[in-house]
Structure formats: structure tokens, C-alpha cells
C-alpha positions as CSV (number, residue, x, y, z in Angstrom):
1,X,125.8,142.6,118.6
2,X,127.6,145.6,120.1
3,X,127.9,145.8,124.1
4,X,125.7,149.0,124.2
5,X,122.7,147.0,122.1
6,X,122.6,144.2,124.5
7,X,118.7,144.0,125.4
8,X,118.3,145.7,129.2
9,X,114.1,144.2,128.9
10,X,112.4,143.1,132.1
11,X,112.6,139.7,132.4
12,X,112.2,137.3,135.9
13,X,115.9,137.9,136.1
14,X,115.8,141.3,136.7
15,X,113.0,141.0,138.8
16,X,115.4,139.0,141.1
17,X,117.5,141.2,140.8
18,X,119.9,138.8,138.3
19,X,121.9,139.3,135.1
20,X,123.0,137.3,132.4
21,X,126.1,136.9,130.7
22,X,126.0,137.2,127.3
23,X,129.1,137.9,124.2
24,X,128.9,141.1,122.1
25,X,131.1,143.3,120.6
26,X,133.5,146.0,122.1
27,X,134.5,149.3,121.0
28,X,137.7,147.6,119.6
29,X,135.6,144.7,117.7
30,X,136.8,142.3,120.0
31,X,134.0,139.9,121.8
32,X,133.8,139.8,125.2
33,X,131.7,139.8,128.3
34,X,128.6,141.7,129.4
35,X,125.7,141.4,131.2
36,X,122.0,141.5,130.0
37,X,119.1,142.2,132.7
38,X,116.8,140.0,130.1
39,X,115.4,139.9,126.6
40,X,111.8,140.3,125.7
41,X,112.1,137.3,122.6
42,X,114.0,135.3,125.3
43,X,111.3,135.7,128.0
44,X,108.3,135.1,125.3
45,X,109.9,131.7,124.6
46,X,110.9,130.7,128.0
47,X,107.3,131.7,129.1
48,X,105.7,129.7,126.3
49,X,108.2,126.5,126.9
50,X,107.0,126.7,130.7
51,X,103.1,126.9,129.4
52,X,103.6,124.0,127.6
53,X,105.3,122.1,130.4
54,X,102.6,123.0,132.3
55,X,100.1,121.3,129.8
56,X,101.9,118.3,129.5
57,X,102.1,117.9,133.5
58,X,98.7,118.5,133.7
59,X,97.8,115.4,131.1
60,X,100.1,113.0,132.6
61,X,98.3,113.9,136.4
62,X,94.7,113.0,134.3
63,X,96.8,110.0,132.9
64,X,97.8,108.7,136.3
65,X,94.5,109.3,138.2
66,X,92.7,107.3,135.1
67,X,95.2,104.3,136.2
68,X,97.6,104.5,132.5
69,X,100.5,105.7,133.9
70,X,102.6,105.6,137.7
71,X,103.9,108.5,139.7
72,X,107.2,108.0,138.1
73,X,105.8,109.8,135.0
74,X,104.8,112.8,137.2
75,X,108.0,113.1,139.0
76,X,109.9,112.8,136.2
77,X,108.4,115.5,134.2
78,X,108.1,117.6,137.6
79,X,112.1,116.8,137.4
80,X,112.4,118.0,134.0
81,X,113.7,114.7,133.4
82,X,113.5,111.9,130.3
83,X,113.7,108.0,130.4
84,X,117.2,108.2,129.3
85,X,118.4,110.5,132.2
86,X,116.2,108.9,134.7
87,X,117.6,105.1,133.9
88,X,121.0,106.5,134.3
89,X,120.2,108.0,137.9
90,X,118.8,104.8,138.7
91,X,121.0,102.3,137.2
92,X,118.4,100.7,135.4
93,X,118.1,99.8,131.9
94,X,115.6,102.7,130.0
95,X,113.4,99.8,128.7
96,X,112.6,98.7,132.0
97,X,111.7,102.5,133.1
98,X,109.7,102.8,130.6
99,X,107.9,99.7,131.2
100,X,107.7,100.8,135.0
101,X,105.7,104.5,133.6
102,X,102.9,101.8,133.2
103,X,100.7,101.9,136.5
104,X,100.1,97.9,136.2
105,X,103.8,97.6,136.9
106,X,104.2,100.4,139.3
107,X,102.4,99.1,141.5
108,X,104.1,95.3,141.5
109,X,107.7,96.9,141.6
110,X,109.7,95.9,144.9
111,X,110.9,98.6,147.7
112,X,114.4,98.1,146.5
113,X,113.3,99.5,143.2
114,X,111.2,101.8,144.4
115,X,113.8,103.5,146.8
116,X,115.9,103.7,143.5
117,X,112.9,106.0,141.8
118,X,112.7,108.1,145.2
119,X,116.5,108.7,145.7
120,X,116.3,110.1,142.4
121,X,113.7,112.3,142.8
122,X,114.7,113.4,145.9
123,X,111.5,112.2,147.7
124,X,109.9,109.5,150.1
125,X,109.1,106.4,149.6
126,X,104.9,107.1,150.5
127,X,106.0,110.4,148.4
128,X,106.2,108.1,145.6
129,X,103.6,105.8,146.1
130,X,101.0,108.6,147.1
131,X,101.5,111.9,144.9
132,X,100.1,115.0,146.3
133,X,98.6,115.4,142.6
């Protein structure tokens, strides 16, 4: 793409004021820098990813108030986050996350473990336990 084609859409970038950087081609042919206020096929996607994040946040709330899963499910999707990072943030093999997303063994888990979970979240401890969900 040539500098001057580089999409100029609204986006929530340029709503903040914020550009991107993005490669295209110069007068010379040579690639280089530029920025882009947003890009309307960019924003659709991002917009529809979110949506469905959304969805899926909503399902694992129903999930944990039904008693399937703990409040390490909710954080960790809140987080953007999947077993395999979440094990490595709290040093703990991603079986036995997975096996603590279960509300049964949530709510046996020790204070040790559980200060693991809310270190990595970034919360407290009753944050943990009690989700404002």
C-alpha cells in the first residue's frame, strides 16, 4: 500500500486522539513508516472480537453463579488470559489450573494458593473469593 492510501477511518484511536504505525510504500518504493488514524475492516473485527468476548464472559458469570465453575474462570477471561499463561504466572502446573476452574475445588484450595491466583490477577484475596459479578 502506498503512504498516501493508508486508511485515515475513525476508529477509537482517533477518537483518543491516537495513531498507528503501520508500513507502506514511499514515493521511492521503499517501505517505511507512517501513521494510520484507524481502519474501518480493522475496527469491524476488533469490535466483533470484543462482542464475542463479551458473550463468552457473560456464560462463564451464568457458569459460576450455577456452582460449574470458580472465580478463576472469570478473572482469567476478564484478564484476557488462558490456562497456559495463567499456570505460568502462578507457577503451577496447567492441569492443576484447570482442575482448580472447577468450583468443587475452588473452594477447598488453601490461602497460599489462593494468594497465587490473586497476585496474578492483580486483586484481593475476598476479591477472589467474592466476585463483584
Amino acid at each position: 500500500m502506498k503512504k498516501e492510501d493508508v486508511p485515515q477511518d475513525e476508529s477509537s484511536l482517533s477518537k483518543a486522539n491516537i495513531k498507528e504505525v503501520v508500513y507502506a510504500v514511499d514515493k521511492d518504493g521503499k517501505y517505511g513508516k507512517t501513521l494510520s488514524s484507524g481502519w474501518d475492516a480493522k475496527t469491524i473485527a476488533l469490535n466483533e472480537s470484543l462482542e464475542l468476548i463479551e458473550e463468552q464472559l457473560k456464560d462463564t458469570i451464568q457458569k459460576i453463579k450455577d456452582g460449574e465453575l470458580s472465580p478463576i474462570a472469570y478473572y482469567m477471561e476478564l484478564q484476557r488470559m488462558d490456562v497456559v499463561v495463567l499456570s505460568g504466572y502462578v507457577g503451577l502446573w496447567q492441569w492443576k489450573v484447570k482442575r482448580h476452574l472447577k468450583a468443587k475445588i475452588f473452594r477447598k484450595l488453601n490461602e497460599k494458593i489462593l494468594s497465587k491466583y490473586a497476585e496474578a490477577f492483580e486483586i484481593s484475596l475476598e476479591e477472589l473469593k467474592n466476585p463483584k459479578i
